[in-house]
Structure formats: structure tokens, C-alpha cells
C-alpha positions in Angstrom: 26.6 41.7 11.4 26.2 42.9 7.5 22.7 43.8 5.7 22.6 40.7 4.6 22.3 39.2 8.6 19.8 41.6 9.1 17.2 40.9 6.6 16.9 37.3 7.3 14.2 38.0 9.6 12.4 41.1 7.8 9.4 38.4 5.6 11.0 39.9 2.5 9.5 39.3 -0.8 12.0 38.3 -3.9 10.9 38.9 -7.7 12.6 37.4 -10.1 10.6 39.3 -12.8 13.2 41.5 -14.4 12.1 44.9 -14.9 13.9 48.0 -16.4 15.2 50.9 -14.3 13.0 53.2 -15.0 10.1 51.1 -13.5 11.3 50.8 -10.2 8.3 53.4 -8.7 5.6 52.0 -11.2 7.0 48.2 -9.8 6.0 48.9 -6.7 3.3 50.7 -6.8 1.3 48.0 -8.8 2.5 45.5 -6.0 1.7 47.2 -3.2 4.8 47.4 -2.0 4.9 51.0 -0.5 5.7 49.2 3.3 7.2 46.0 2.0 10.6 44.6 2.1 11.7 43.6 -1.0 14.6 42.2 -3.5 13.5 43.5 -6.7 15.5 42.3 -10.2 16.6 45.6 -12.4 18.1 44.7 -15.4 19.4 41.9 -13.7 20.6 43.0 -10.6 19.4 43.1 -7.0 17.8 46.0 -6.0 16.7 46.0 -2.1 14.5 48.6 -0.8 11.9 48.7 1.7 13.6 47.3 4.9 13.4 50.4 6.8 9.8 51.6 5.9 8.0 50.8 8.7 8.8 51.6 12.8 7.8 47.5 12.9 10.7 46.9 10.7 13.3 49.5 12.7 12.5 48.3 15.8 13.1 44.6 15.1 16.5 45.4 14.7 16.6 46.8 18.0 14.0 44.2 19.6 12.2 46.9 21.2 8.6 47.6 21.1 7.5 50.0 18.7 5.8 52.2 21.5 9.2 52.0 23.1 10.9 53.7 20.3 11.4 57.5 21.4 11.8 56.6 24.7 14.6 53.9 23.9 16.6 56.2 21.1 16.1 59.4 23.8 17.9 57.5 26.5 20.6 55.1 24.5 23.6 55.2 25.8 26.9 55.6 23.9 28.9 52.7 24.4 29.2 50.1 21.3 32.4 48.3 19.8 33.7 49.6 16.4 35.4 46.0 15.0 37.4 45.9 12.0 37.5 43.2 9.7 38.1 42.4 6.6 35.3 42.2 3.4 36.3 40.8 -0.3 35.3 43.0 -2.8 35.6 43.3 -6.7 36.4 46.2 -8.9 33.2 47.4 -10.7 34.7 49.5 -13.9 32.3 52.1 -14.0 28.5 53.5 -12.4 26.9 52.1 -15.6 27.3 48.4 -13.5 24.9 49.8 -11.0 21.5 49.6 -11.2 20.6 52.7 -10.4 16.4 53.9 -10.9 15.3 56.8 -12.5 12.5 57.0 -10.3 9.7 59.9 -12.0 9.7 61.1 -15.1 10.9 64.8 -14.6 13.7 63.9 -12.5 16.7 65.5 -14.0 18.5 61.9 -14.4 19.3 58.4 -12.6 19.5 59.1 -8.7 21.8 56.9 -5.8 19.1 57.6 -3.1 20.7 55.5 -0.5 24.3 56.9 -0.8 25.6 57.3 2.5 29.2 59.6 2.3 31.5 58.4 5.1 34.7 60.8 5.5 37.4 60.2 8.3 40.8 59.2 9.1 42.2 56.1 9.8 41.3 54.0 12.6 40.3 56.9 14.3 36.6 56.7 14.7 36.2 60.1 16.5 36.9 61.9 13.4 34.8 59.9 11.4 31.0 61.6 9.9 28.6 59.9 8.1 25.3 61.2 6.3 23.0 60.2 3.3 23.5 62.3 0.3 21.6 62.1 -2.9 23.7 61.9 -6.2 22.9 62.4 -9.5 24.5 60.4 -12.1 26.7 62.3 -14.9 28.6 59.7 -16.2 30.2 56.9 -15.8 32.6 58.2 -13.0 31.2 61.8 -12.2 27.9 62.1 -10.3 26.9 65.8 -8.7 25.7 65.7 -4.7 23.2 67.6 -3.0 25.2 69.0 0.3 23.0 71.0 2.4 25.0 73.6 4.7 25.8 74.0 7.4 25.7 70.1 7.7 28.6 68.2 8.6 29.6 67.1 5.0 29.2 70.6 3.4 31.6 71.8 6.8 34.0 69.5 5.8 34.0 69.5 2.3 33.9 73.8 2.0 36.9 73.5 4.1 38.6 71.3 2.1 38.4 73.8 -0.8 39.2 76.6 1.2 42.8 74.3 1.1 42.5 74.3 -2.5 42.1 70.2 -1.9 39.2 68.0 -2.2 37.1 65.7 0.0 38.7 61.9 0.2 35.3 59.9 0.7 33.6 56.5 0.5 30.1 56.1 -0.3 28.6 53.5 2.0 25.3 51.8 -0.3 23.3 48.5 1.6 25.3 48.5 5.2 23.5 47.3 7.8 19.9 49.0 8.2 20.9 50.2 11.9 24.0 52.0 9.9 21.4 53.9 7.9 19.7 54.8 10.5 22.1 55.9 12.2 23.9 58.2 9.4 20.8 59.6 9.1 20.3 60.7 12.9 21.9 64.1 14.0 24.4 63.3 16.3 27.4 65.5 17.2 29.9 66.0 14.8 32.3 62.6 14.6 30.0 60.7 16.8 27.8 58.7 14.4 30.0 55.2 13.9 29.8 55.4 18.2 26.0 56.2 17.7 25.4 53.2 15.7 27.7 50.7 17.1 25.5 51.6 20.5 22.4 50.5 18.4 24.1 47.5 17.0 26.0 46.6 19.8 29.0 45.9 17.4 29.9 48.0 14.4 32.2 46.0 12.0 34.4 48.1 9.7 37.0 47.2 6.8 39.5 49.5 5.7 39.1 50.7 2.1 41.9 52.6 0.6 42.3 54.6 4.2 38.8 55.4 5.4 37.0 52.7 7.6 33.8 51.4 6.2 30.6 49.9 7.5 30.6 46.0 6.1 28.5 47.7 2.8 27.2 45.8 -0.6 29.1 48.4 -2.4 32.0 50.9 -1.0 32.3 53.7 -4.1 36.2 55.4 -3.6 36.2 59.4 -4.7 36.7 63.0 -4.3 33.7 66.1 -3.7 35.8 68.6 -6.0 35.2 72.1 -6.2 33.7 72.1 -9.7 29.8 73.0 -9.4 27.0 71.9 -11.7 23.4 71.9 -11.4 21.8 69.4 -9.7 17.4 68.4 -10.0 15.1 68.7 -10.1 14.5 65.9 -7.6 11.0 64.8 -5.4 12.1 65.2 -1.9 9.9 64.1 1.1 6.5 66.1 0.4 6.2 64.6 -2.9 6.8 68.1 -4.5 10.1 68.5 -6.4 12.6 70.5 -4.9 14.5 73.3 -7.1 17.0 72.7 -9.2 20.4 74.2 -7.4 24.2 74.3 -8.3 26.2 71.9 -6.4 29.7 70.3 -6.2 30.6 67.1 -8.3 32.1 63.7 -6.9 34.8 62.1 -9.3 34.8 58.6 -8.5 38.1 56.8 -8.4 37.3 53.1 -7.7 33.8 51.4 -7.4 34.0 47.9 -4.6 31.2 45.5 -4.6 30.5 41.7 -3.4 29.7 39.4 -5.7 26.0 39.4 -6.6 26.0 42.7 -4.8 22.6 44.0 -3.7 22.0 47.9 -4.4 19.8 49.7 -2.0 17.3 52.3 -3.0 14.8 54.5 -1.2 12.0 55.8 -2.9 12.3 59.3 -2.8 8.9 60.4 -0.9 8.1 56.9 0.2 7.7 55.5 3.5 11.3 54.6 4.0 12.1 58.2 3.1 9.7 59.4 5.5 10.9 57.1 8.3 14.8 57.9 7.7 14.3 61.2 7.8 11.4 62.1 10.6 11.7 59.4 13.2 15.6 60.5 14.3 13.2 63.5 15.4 10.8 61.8 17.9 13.6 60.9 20.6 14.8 64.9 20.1 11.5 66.3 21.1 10.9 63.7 23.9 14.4 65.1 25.4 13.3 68.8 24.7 10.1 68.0 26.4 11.0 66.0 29.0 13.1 69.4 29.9 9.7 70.8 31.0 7.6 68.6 31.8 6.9 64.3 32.1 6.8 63.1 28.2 5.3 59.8 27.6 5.8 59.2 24.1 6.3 60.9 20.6 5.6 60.2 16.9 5.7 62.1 14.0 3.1 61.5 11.4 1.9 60.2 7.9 0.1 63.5 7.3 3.0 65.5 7.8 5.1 63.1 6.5 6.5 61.8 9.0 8.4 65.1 9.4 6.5 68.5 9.2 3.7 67.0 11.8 3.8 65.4 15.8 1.8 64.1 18.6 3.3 64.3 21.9 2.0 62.6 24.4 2.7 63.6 27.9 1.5 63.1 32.0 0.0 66.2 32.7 0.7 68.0 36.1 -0.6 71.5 35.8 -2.3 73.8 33.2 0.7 74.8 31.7 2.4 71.6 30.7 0.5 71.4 27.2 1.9 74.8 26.1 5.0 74.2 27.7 5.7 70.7 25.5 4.4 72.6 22.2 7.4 75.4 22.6 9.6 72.3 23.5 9.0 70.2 20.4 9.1 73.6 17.8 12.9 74.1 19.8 14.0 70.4 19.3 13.1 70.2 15.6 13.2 73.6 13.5 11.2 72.3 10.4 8.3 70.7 12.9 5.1 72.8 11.8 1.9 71.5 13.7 2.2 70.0 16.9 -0.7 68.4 19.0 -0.1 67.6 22.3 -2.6 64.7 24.4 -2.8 63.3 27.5 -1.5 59.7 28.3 -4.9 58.4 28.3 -4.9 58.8 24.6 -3.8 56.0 21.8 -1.5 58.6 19.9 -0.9 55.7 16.9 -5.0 56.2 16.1 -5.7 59.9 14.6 -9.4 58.9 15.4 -8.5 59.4 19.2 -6.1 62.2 19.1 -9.0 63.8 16.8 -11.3 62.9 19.9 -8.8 64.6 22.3 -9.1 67.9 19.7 -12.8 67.6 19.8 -13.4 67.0 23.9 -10.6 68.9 25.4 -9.6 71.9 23.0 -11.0 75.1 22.6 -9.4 77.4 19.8 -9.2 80.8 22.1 -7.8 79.4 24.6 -5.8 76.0 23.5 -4.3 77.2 20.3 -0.7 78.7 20.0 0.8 80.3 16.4 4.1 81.5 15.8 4.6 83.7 12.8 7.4 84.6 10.8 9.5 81.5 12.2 11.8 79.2 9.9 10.5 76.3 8.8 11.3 74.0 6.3 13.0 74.7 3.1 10.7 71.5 1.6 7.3 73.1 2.8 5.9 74.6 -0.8 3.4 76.4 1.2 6.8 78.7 3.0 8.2 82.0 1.6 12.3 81.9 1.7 12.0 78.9 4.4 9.8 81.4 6.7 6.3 79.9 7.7 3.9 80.0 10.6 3.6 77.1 13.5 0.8 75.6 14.9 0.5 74.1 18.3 -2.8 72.5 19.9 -3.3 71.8 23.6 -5.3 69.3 23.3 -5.1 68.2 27.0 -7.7 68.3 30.1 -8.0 71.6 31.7 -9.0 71.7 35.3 -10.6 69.0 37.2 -9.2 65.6 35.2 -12.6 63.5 35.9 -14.9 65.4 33.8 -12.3 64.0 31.1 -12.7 60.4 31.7 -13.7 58.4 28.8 -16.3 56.0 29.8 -17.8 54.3 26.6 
């Protein structure tokens, strides 16, 4: 199954309205189109975005219920079929044939937002590590990428140049939507093509020039070299722009796409953003919680992003569960910052009730844990040198549990 099997069923909208590439943020924005699958026409090309913005749309895939969704992803077992098979492609000549956005103003140039860098060998799917990187185009063959250490890529591609060699990739853009979730999860090292052939069921692969693909829109052959070049500014996930920073450049040897290829883009800061890169979260913490006590349910939240803030949700047994599952979640996602943990009884997809379990069954001297001086995340503007202070409310019944009960 490609991307373009998988979005039959997403209730897409397709607008034929051609639009240039630096409108692609103002386009939707002005169609309301921040949660909304859509094909999009950029100087008359396909531009897809929006088909993972929503846990409605990622569970679909899956055909599990959305309240399922940390449970499900906690407990998946590894087990899928890697397939190959062969995909016709045609030689783009260079990255000017991609319609790639400039999405705000200040940004320091066109962006690939959806750029997913596969590297591994052969048919040998154990060795094989996929991530989304965001590359900044220098030319019509050169783009610089943002590797953040010590992540796989970085790992692989610093040891390359230790060899005085570079890093043989492809760039995976519009696979399968389970395929970018999945790159996007941290799995072991070498485990994500099993990771998302478990969600898929079957992963289907082609081989292009050596390095097994995900059935993609576009397959981009190249090399991370060891020059260095600065790269931003850029909006990252908070909707603040990151610093600019020096980082490695990919020469691009050969560009594959399908004819009347679709190019993928995530909004950087959107919903889709959010989503792609909080929600591999929620089935960590409800492992690191179920370690200590019985976890219901997770979700991280709009507010924070859908990264920097959490609910847990969990069956209380004694007193010290709700401080327990706070120190579990901060230990199962480093850059989590507030935490509120509720009782079962409590609908934690409405803020109004979990602000109810805050107001009824919290009490600031006794129900409030901080951690200073902890690492945080690097995209929190409000940190010093990625050091900030956590937050964790207990907002559970203490004592006897029928004084609790919500009648009206």
C-alpha cells in the first residue's frame, strides 16, 4: 500500500487554484485548513499536506479508536513483512522541479519539511534507520540538513566522516502516512522499517541505487558530506524560530519521482508538526507509567504543543500513584514540562474536566511537585542552555474516593 492507497479514505479537499510557493501558509490559513487534508496546486504541482494532522486521521490508518491510541502503539508487537517491489520513476534534473514552500517570511530559504533520510544496506532491513530531517534548499543539487546529535542520523553520518567518507542516503518524501509516522517514532537503532511494517501490516520497498525505499512520490539519491554551512533560521514546533546553527550539506546525485508526483509538506508549527512529533510520546509514558502503577490513557496537548505538555490518566490504588506516574512520564520523555495526572473518571480529551479535576481534587502544598535545574527542551524559549524547571500536578482523589464522586 503507497500514499496514494492511503488517502482515498481521508475526505481530502483538492484546489485547482494555482498559487505560488511562497503562499503555501497564507493558503491555508485563509481556508481553514490547519486540520484538513488537502492537495493543494503550487505553481502547478501537487502539494499534499495535512493527512496526518489530526489523531482521527492517524488512527484511521490503523482502524483503532482514537482513545485506543497509547494503549495500542504501547503494546504493538513487532512482527510485519518488509516486501520489495518494484516502482517506475523518472529522472527529475534538478530541486528547482520541486515545489518546495517557503513557508514565513524570515525563514532563511525554501524548506523540504517532510524529508525523511533513509540510510542502510541492501536487503538487510536490520541495518536500515529512518528519520525526518529538515533541509534547506542551496541550489539546485545542494541543500544543508539540520541533524540533531546524538540521533541516529548524526551517529551514522559523524562516523562516516571520521572514515573520511560520506553518508550514501535516500530521501523518502509522500510514503505511506504510517511510514512517516513511523520514521518519526524513536525506536531502537535499525528497527524502524520493522516498526512500521508492524503498523502497516506490509511494508513494501523498491530498491533505488542500493538502499531500499518505502513505495515514496519522490526517492532524492545523495551524500551528507562533511562540508558545514549555516542553516535557519527556521519556526520549529513552538511557533518561535529556532537559531541559526552550522550544519552539514547533502549533494544530491539523482532526484526519482512518479509521474504527476505529489510533494508532501508539513507546516512547520502546524498541527501535523505537532502530531508527528508529540504523539510517538504518549505510548512511552503509558509504558513508563504502567512501570508503577495502572495507566489508563495518555495524550499530550494543544497547549503545550502537543509535546511540552500531558494528561495521564490512570486507576488509582493508593496515595502515592499520582506522584509516582508524574516522575514516570518526566523519565519517559526528557523535553515533557507540565504534567497533570487524573483519575479514570475524568474525560482527559476536555481541558474543562481535567481543569475540574485541578479545581476539586488538588491542593498546591500538598499535590504539586517541581523539579529544578532539569533538561528540558532545547525549543522551550522560556529555558537557559536547555535547563528549565518541571511541573507535575496530582490532580487525583486523596483518601476516601466517594467524597469524589461527581453527581451533577
Amino acid at each position: 500500500m503507497n500514499f496514494r492507497d492511503a488517502i482515498r479514505a481521508a475526505g481530502h479537499r483538492v484546489f485547482e487554484e494555482e498559487i505560488g510557493h511562497e503562499e503555501v501558509v497564507k493558503f491555508i490559513g485563509e481556508n481553514g485548513l490547519e486540520k484538513t487534508p488537502a492537495i493543494i496546486n503550487v505553481e502547478g504541482k501537487k502539494v499534499a499536506t495535512n493527512f496526518l494532522a489530526t489523531r482521527e486521521l492517524l488512527c484511521g490508518y490503523m482502524d483503532i479508536c482514537v482513545s485506543d491510541l497509547a494503549k495500542y502503539l504501547a503494546n504493538l508487537k513487532i512482527g510485519g513483512r518488509i516486501v520489495e517491489r518494484d516502482v517506475d520513476y523518472v529522472e527529475l534534473d534538478s530541486l528547482e522541479d520541486l515545489p518546495v514552500p517557503k513557508y514565513f517570511e524570515n525563514d532563511a530559504g525554501r524548506y523540504i519539511t517532510a524529508g525523511i533520510i533513509v540510510t542502510g544496506n541492501g536487503n538487510d532491513y536490520g541495518s536500515y534507520n529512518a528519520s525526518f530531517h529538515r533541509m534547506l534548499i542551496l541550489g539546485k543539487k545542494k541543500m544543508a540538513v539540520r541533524l540533531v546529535p546524538p540521533r541516529h542520523t548524526y551517529l551514522r553520518w559523524k562516523s562516516a566522516i571520521d572514515r573520511d567518507e560520506e553518508l550514501e542516503i535516500a530521501i523518502s518524501i509522500s510514503p505511506h502516512p504510517l511510514f512517516m509516522f513511523a520514521s518519526a517514532t524513536r525506536v531502537d537503532e535499525g528497527m524502524e522499517y520493522h516498526y512500521a511494517s508492524s503498523l502497516m501490516k506490509t511494508l513494501e520497498v523498491s530498491n533505488v541505487d542500493g538502499i531500499h525505499v518505502p513505495e515514496s512520490e519522490i526517492v532524492i539519491r545523495g551524500r551528507i558530506t562533511g562540508e558545514m554551512v549555516d542553516e535557519g533560521p527556521f519556526i520549529d514546533i513552538t511557533g518561535t524560530y529556532d537559531r541559526i546553527r552550522r550544519a552539514p550539506v547533502i549533494e544530491v546525485d539523482t532526484i526519482y519521482a512518479k509521474e504527476d508526483f505529489m510533494f508532501y509538506s508539513i507546516t512547520p508549527a502546524g498541527y501535523e508538526h505537532q502530531m508527528l512529533m508529540g504523539v510517538p510520546y504518549e505510548p512511552e509514558i503509558y509504558r513508563a507509567v504502567a512501570r508503577v502503577c495502572r495507566v489508563k490513557n495518555v495524550i499530550m496537548t494543544a497547549g503545550g504543543r502537543h509535546y511540552l505538555h500531558a494528561i495521564v490518566q490512570i486507576e488509582k490504588i493508593t496515595d502515592g500513584d499520582g506522584k509516582n506516574a508524574i516522575l514516570a512520564a518526566f523519565s519517559a520523555h526528557p523535553s515533557l514540562k507540565h504534567v497533570v495526572v487524573v483519575d479514570d473518571d475524568i474525560d482527559i480529551y476536555s481541558m474543562e474536566d481535567v481543569e475540574y479535576a485541578i479545581a476539586t481534587r488538588f491542593q498546591a502544598d500538598r499535590d504539586l511537585v517541581v523539579i529544578t535545574n532539569a533538561r528540558g527542551s532545547s525549543l522551550d524559549p522560556s529555558a537557559k542552555d536547555n535547563i528549565t524547571a518541571k511541573l507535575g500536578i496530582d490532580a487525583t482523589f486523596k483518601g476516601d474516593k466517594k467524597k469524589y464522586e461527581k453527581i451533577y
